[in-house]
Backbone as CSV, one residue per row, in Angstrom:
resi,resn,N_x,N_y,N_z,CA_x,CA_y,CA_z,C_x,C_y,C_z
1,UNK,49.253,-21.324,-19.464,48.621,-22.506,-20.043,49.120,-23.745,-19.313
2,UNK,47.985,-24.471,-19.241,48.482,-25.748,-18.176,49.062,-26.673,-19.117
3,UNK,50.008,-27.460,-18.130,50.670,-28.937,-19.203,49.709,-29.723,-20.120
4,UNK,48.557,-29.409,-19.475,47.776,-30.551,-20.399,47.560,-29.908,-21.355
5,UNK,46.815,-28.842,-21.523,46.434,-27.959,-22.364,47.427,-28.174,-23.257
6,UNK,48.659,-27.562,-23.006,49.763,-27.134,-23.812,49.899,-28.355,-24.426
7,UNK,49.933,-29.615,-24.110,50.310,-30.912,-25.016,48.920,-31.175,-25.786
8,UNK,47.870,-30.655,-25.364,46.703,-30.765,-26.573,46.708,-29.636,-27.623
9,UNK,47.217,-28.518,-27.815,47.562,-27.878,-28.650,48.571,-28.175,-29.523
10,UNK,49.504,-29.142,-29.237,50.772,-29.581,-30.316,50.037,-30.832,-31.083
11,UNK,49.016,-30.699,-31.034,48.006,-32.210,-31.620,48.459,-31.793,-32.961
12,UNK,49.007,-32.056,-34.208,49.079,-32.073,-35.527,47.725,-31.189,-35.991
13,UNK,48.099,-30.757,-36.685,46.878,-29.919,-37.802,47.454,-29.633,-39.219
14,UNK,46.699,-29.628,-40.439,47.032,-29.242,-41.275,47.784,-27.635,-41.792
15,UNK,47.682,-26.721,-40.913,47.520,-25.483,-41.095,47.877,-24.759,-40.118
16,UNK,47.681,-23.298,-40.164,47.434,-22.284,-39.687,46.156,-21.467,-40.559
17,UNK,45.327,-20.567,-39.607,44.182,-19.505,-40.737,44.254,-18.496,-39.229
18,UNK,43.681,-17.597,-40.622,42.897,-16.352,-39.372,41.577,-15.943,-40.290
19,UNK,41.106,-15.684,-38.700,39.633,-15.136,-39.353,39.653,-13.632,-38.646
20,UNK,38.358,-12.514,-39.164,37.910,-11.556,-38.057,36.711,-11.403,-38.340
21,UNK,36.151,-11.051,-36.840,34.791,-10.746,-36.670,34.842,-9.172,-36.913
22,UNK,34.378,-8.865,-38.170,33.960,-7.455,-38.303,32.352,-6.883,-37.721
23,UNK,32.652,-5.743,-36.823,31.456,-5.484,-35.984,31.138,-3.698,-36.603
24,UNK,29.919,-3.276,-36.456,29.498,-2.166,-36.527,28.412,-2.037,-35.561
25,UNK,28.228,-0.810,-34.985,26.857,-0.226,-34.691,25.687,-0.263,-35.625
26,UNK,24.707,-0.754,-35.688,23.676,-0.775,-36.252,22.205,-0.014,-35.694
27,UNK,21.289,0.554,-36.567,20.386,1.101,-35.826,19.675,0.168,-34.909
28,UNK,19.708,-1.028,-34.905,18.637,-1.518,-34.003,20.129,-2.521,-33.055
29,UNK,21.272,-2.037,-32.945,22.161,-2.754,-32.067,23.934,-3.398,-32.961
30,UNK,24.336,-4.072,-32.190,25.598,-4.435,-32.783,25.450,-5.310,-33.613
31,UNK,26.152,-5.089,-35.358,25.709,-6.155,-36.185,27.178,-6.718,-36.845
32,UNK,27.307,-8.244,-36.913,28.200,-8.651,-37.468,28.326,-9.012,-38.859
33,UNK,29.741,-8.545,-39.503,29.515,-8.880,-41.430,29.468,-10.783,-41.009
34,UNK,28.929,-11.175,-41.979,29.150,-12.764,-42.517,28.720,-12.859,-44.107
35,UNK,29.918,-13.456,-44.253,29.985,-13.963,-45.866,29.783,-15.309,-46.238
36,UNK,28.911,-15.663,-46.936,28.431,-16.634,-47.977,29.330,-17.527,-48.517
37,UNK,29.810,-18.804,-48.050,30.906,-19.267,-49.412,30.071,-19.615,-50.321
38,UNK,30.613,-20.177,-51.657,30.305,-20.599,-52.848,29.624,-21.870,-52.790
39,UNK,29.028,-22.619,-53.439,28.296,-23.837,-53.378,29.483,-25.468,-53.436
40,UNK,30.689,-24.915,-53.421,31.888,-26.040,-53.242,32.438,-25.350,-52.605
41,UNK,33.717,-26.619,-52.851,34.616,-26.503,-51.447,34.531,-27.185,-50.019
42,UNK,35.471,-27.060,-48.936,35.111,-27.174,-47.874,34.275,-27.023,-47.026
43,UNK,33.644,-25.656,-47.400,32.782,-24.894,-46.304,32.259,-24.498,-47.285
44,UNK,31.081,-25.158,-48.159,30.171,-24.727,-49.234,29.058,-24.324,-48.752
45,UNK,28.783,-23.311,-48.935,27.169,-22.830,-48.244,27.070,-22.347,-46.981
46,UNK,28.612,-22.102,-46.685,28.126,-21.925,-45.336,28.565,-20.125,-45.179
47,UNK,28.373,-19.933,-44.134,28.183,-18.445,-43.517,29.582,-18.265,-43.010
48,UNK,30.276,-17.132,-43.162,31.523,-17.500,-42.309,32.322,-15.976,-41.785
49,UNK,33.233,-15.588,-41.399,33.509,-14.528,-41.254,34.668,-14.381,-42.203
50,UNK,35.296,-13.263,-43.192,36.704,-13.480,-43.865,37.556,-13.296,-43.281
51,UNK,38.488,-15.034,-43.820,39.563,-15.248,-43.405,40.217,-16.466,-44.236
52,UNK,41.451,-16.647,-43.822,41.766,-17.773,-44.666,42.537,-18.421,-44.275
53,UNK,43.732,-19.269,-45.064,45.225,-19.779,-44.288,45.942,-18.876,-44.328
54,UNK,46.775,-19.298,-43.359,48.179,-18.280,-43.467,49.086,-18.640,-43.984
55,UNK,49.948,-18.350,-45.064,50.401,-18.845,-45.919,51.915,-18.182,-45.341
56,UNK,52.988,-18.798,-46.631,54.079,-18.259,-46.419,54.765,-16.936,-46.521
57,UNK,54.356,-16.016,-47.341,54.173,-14.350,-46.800,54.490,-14.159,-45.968
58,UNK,52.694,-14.320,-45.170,52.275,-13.800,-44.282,53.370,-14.513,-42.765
59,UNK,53.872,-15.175,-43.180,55.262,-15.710,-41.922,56.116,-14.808,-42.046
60,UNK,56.450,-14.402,-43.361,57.299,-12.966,-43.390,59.178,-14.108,-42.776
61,UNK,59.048,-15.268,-43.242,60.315,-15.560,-42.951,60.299,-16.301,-41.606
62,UNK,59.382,-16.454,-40.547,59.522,-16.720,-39.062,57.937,-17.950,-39.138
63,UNK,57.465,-18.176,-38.198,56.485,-19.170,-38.396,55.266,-18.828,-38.969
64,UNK,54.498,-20.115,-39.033,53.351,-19.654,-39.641,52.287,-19.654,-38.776
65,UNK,52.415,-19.992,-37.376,51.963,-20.869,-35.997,51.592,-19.576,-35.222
66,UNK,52.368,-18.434,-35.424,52.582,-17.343,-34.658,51.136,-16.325,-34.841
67,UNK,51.411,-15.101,-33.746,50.427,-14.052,-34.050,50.003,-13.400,-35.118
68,UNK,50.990,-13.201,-35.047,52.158,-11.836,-36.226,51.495,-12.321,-37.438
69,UNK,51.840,-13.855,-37.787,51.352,-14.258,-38.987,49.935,-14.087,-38.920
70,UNK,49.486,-14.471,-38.275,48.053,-13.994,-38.423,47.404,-13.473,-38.621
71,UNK,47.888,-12.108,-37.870,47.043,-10.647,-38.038,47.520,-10.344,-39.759
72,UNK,48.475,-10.539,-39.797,49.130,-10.375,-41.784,48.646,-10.959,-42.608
73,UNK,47.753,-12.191,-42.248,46.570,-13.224,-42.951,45.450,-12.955,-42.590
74,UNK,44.417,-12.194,-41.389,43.591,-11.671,-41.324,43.584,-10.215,-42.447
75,UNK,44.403,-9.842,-42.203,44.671,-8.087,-42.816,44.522,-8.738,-44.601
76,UNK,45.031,-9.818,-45.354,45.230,-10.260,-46.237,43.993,-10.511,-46.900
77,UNK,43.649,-11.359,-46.247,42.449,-12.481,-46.649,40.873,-10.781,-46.116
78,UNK,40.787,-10.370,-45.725,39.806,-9.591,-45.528,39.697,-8.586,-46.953
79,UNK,41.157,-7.581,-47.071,40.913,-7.140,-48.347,40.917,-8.063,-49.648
80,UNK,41.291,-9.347,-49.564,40.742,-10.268,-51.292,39.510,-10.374,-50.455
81,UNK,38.717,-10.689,-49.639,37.645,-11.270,-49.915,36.386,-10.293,-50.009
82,UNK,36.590,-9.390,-49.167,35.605,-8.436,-49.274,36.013,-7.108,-49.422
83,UNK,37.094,-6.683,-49.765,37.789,-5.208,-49.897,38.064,-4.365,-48.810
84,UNK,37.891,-4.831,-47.635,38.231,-3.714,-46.638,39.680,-3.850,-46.212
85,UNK,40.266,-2.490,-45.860,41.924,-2.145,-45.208,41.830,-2.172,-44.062
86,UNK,42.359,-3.359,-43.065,42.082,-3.740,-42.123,43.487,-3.054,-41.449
87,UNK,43.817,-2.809,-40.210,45.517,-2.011,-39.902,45.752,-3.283,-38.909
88,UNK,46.848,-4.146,-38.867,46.900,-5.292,-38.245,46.990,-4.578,-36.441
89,UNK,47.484,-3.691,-36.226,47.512,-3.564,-34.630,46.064,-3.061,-34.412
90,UNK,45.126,-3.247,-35.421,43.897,-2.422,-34.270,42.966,-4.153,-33.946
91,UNK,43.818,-4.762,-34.788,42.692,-6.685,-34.499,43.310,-7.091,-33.000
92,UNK,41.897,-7.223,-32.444,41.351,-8.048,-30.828,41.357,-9.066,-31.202
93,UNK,42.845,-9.992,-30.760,42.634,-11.615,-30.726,41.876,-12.435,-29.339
94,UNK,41.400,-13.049,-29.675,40.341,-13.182,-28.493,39.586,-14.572,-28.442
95,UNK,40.572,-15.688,-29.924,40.130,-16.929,-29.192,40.952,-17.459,-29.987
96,UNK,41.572,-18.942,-30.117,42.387,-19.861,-31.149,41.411,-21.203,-31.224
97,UNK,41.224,-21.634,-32.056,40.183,-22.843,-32.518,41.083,-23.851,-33.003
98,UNK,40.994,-25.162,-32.568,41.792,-26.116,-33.306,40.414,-27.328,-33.301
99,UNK,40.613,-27.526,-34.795,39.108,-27.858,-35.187,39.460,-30.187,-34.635
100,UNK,38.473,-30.402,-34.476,38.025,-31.911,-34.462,39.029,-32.814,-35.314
101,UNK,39.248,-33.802,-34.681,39.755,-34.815,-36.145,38.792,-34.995,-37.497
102,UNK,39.246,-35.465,-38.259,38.334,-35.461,-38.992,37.662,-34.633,-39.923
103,UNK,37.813,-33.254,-39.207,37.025,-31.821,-40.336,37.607,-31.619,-41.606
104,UNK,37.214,-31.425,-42.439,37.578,-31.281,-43.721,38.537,-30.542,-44.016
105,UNK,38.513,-29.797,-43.179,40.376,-28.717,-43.964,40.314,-28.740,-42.115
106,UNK,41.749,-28.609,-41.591,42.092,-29.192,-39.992,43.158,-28.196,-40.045
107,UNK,42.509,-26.573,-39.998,43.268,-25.964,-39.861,42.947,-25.297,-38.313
108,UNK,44.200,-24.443,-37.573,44.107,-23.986,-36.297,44.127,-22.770,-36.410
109,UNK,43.283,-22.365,-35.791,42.730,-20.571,-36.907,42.772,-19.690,-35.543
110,UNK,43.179,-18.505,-35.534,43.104,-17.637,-34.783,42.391,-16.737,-35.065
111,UNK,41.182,-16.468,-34.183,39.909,-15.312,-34.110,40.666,-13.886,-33.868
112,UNK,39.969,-12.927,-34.495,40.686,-11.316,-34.368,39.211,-10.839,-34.178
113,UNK,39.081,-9.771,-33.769,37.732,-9.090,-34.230,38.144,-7.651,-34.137
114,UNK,36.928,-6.725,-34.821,38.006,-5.256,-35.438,36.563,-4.281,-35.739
115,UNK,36.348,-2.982,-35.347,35.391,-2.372,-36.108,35.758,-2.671,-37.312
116,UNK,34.623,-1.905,-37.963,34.742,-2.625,-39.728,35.419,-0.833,-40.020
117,UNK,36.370,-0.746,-40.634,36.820,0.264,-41.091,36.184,1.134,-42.293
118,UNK,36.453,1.798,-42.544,35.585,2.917,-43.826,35.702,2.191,-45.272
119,UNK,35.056,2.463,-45.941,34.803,2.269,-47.335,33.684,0.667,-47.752
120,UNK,33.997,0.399,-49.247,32.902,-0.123,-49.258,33.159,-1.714,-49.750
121,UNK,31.915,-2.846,-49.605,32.143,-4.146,-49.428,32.398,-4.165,-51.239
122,UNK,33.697,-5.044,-51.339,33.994,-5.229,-52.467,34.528,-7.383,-52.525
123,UNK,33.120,-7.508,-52.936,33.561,-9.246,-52.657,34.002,-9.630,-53.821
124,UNK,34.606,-10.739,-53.912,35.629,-11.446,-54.355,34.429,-12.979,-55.253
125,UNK,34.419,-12.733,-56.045,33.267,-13.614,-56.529,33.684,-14.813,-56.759
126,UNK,34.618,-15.324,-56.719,35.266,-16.553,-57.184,35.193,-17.721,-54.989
127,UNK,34.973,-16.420,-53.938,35.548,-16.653,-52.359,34.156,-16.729,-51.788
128,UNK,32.788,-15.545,-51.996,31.454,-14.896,-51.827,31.191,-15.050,-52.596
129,UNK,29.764,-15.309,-52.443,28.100,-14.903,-52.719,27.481,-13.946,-52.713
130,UNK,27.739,-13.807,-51.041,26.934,-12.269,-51.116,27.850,-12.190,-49.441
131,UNK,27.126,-11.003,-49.124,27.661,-10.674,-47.210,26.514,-9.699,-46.609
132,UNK,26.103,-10.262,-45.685,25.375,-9.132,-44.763,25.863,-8.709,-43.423
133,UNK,25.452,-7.630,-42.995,25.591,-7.082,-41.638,24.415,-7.682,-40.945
134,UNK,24.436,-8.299,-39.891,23.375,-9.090,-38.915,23.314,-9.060,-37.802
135,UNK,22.360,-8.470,-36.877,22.644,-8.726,-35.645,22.816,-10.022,-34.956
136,UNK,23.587,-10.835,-34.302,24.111,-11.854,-33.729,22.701,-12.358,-33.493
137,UNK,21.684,-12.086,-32.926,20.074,-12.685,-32.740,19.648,-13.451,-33.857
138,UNK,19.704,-11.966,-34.987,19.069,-12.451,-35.922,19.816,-13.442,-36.827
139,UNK,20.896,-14.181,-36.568,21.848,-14.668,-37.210,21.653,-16.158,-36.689
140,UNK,21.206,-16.184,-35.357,21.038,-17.356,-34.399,19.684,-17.970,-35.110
141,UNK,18.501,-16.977,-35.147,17.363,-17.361,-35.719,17.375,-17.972,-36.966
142,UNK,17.823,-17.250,-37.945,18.735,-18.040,-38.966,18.654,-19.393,-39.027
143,UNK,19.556,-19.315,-38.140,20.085,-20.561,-38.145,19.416,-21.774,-38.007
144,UNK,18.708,-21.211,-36.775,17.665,-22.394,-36.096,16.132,-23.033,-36.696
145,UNK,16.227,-22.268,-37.891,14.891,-22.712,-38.525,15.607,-23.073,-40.004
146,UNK,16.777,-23.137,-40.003,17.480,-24.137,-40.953,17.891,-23.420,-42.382
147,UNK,17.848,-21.805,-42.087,17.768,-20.913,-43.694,19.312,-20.279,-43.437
148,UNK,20.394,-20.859,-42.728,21.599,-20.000,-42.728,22.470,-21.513,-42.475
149,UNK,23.800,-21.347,-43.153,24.420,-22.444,-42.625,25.722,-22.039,-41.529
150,UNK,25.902,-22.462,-41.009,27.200,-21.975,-39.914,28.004,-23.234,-39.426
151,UNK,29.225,-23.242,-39.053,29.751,-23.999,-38.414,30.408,-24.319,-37.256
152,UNK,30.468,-24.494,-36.389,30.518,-24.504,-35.052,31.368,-23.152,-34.146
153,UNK,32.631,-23.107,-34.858,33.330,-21.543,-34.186,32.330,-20.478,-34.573
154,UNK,31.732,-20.187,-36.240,30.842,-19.318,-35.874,29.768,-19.028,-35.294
155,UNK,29.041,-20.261,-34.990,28.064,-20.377,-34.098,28.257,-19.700,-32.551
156,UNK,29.337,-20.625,-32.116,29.555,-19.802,-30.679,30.074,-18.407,-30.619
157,UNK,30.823,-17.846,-31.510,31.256,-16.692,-31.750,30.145,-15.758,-32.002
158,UNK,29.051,-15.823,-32.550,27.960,-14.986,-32.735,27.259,-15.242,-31.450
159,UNK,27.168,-16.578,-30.971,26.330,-16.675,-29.455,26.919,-15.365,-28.600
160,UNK,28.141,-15.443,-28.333,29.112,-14.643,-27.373,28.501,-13.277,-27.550
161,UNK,28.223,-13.111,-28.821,27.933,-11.334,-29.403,26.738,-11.229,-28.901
162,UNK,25.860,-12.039,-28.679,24.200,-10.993,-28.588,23.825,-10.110,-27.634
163,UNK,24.968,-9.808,-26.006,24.475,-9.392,-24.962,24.991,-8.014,-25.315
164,UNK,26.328,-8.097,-26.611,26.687,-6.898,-26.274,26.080,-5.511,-26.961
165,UNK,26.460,-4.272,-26.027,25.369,-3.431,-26.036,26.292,-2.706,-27.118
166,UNK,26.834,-2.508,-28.292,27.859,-1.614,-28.517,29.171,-2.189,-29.211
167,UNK,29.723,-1.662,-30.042,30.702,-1.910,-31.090,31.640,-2.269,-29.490
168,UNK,31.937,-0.628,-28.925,33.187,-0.625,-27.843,32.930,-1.593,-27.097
169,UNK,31.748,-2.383,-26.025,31.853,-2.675,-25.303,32.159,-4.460,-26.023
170,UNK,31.512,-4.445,-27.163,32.335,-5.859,-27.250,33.518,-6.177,-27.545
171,UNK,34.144,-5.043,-28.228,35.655,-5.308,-28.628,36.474,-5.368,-26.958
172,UNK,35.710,-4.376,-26.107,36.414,-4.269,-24.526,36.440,-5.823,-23.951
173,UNK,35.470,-6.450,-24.075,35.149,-7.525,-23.735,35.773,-8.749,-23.980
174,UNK,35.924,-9.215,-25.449,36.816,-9.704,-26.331,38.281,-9.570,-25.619
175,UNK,38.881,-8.271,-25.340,40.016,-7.630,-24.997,40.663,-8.126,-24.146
176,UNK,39.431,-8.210,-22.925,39.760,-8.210,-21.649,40.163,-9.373,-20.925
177,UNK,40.518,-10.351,-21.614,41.130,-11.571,-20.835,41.669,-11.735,-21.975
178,UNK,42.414,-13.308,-21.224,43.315,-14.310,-22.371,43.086,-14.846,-23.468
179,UNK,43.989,-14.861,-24.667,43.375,-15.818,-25.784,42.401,-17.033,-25.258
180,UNK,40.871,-17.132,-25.379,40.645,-18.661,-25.298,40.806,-19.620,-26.241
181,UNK,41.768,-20.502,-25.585,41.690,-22.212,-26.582,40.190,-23.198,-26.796
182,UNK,40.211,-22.933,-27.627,39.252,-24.053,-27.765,39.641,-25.595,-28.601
183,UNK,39.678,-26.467,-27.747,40.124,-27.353,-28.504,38.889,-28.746,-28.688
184,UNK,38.700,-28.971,-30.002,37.600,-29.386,-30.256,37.491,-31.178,-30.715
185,UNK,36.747,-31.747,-30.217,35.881,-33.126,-31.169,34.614,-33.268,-31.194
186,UNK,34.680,-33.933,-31.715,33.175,-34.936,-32.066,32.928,-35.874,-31.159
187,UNK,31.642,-36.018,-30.883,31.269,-37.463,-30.185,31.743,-38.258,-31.177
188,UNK,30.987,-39.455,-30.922,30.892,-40.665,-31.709,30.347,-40.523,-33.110
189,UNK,28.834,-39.965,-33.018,28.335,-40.131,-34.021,28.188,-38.396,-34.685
190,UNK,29.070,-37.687,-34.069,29.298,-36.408,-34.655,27.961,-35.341,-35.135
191,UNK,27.291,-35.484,-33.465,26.208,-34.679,-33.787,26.592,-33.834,-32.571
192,UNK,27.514,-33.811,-31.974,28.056,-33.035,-30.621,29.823,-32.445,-31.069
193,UNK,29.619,-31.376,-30.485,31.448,-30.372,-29.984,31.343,-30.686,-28.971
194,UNK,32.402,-31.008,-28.624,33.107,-31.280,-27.085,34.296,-30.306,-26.717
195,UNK,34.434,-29.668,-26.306,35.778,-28.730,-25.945,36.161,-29.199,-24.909
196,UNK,37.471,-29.000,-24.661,38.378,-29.463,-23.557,38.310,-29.804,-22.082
197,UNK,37.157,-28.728,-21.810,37.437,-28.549,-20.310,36.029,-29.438,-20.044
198,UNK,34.949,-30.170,-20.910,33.511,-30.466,-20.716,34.714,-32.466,-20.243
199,UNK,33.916,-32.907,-19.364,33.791,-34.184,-18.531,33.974,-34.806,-19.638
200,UNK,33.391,-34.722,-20.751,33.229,-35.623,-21.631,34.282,-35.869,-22.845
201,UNK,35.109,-34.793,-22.803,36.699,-34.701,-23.836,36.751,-36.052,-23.824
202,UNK,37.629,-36.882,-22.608,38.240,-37.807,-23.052,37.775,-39.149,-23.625
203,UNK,38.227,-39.603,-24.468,37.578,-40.569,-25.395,36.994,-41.797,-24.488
204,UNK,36.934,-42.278,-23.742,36.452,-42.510,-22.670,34.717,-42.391,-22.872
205,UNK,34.702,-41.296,-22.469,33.342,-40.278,-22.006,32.704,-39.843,-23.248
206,UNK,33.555,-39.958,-24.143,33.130,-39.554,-25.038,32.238,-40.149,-26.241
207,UNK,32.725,-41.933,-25.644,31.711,-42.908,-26.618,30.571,-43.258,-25.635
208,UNK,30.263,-42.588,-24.403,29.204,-42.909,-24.141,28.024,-42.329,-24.100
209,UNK,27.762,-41.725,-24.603,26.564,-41.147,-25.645,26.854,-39.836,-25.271
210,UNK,27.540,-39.215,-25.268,27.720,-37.103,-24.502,26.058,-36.279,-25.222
211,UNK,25.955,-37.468,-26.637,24.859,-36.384,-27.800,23.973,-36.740,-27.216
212,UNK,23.193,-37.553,-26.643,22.124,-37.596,-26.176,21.681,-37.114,-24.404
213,UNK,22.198,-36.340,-24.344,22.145,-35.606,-22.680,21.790,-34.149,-23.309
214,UNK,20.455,-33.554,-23.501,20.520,-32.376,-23.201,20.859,-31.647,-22.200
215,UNK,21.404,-30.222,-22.027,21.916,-29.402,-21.147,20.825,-29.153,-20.224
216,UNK,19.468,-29.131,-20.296,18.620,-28.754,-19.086,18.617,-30.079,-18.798
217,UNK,18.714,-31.495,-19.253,18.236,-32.832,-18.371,18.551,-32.651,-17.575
218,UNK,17.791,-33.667,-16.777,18.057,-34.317,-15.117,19.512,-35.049,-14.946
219,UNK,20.080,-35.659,-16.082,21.024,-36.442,-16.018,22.317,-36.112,-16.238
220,UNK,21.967,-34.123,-16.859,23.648,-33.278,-17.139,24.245,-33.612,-15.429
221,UNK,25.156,-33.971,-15.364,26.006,-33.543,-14.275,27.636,-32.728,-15.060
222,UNK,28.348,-32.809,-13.967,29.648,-32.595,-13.994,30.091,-31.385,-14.951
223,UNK,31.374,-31.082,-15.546,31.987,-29.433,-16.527,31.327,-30.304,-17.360
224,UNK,30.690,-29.337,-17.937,30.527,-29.963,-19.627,30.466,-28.153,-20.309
225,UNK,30.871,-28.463,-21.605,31.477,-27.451,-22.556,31.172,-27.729,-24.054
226,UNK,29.981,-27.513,-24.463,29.701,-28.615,-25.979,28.706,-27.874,-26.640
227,UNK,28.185,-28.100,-27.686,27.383,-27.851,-28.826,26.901,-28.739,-29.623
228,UNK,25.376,-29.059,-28.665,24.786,-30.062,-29.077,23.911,-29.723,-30.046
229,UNK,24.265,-30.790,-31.572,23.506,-30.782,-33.004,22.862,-31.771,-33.566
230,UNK,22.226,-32.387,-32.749,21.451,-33.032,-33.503,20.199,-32.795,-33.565
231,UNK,19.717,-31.681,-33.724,19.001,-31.014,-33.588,18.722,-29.366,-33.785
232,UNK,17.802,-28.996,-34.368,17.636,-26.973,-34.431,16.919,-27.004,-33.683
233,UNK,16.902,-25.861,-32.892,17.846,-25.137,-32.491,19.026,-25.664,-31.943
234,UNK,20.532,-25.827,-32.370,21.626,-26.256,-31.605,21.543,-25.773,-29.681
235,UNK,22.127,-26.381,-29.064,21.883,-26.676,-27.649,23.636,-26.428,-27.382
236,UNK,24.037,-24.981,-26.993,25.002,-25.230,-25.877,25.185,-24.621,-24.634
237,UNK,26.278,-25.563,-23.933,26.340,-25.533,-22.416,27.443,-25.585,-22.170
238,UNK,28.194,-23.943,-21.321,28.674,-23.800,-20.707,29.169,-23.591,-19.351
239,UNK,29.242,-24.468,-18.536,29.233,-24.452,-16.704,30.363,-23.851,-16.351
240,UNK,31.049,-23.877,-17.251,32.397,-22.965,-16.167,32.751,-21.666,-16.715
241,UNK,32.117,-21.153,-17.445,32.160,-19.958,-18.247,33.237,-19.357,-18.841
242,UNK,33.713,-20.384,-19.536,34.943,-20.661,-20.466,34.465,-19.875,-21.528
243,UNK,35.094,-19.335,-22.359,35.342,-18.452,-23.475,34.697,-17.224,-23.367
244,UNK,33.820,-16.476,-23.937,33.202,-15.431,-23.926,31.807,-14.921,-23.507
């Protein structure tokens, strides 16, 4: 991890969380669980994968910042929310999210993803609504005609999923390189993600309009790395083929 990087990751956050992407084979391709939150809260209405904070437990005595804790708060938060026995060494960590100033709970969450293990969905009614298995397509479509809510890590996290052919080949995939950082803001008027490595991170670049440049214009130049929303279908663009 480069110096810069590394000093944008010690940015303050409220938290630690973990999430996992639970995957299965499906007859018509690879489908991911997503769960429903409740109509309050932070993340009311929205679509999400189970996970939660990592609490003091799950530090087991040592940090809360760490892997270890994580996979023990993924493994945690999966059986309260939807009943499955997750085994912490079989979770593929495979990205860390440190959310925008500003987001409503500013926690730094570490992505796992895991076949979905045996037995059956037992949700937590007070956490869920409901949960479906979806193929990553049909999850995008969803989205884009305005009948699913999502929020930006799951958005790109389901983008990442649609090429793959197969439970194995995406967990291989996931596997096969380094944790990616994603470290995140808002434009100005917070209809754009900006991640680290896009021209437009520094605050600078960043009040000069980043939301109004679509990714096919004439006028994209330079890295850009973002998730443009002001608008359905969301618009992102990756040039250096950062994350997944």
């Amino acid at each position: 991890m480069s110096g810069e990087l590394d000093a944008l990751m010690r940015d303050t956050v409220d938290g630690s969380a973990a999430t996992v992407v639970l995957l299965r084979d499906g007859e018509r391709g690879v489908e991911v669980l997503l769960a429903e939150r409740p109509h309050r809260g932070s993340f009311a209405d929205a679509w999400v994968f189970p996970g939660g904070a990592v609490d003091e437990a799950d530090a087991a005595g040592g940090s809360l910042d760490d892997e270890a804790a994580a996979r023990r708060a993924a493994v945690r938060e999966t059986l309260e929310e939807v009943g499955l026995v997750l085994a912490p060494n079989e979770l593929v960590p495979f990205a860390h999210w440190t959310p925008p100033a500003g987001s409503p709970k500013r926690l730094r969450t570490w992505f796992f993803a895991a076949r979905v293990p045996e037995g059956e969905l037992r949700l937590a009614p007070d956490e869920v609504v409901r949960a479906e298995w979806l193929r990553p397509i049909d999850v995008l479509e969803r989205h884009a005609v305005g009948a699913m809510t999502l929020w930006p890590p799951t958005w790109v996290t389901v983008h990442g999923l649609t090429d793959a052919a197969s439970v194995d080949e995406a967990l291989a995939e996931l596997g096969s390189g380094e944790i990616t950082p994603y470290i995140s803001r808002y434009n100005d008027d917070r209809t754009a993600v900006i991640w680290q490595e896009d021209e437009a991170f520094d605050s600078d670049a960043e009040h000069a309009g980043v939301h109004a440049v679509p990714d096919e214009g004439p006028d994209a130049h330079g890295n850009q790395h973002r998730l443009i929303m002001d608008r359905l279908p969301w618009i992102y663009t990756n040039t250096l083929g950062a994350g997944f």
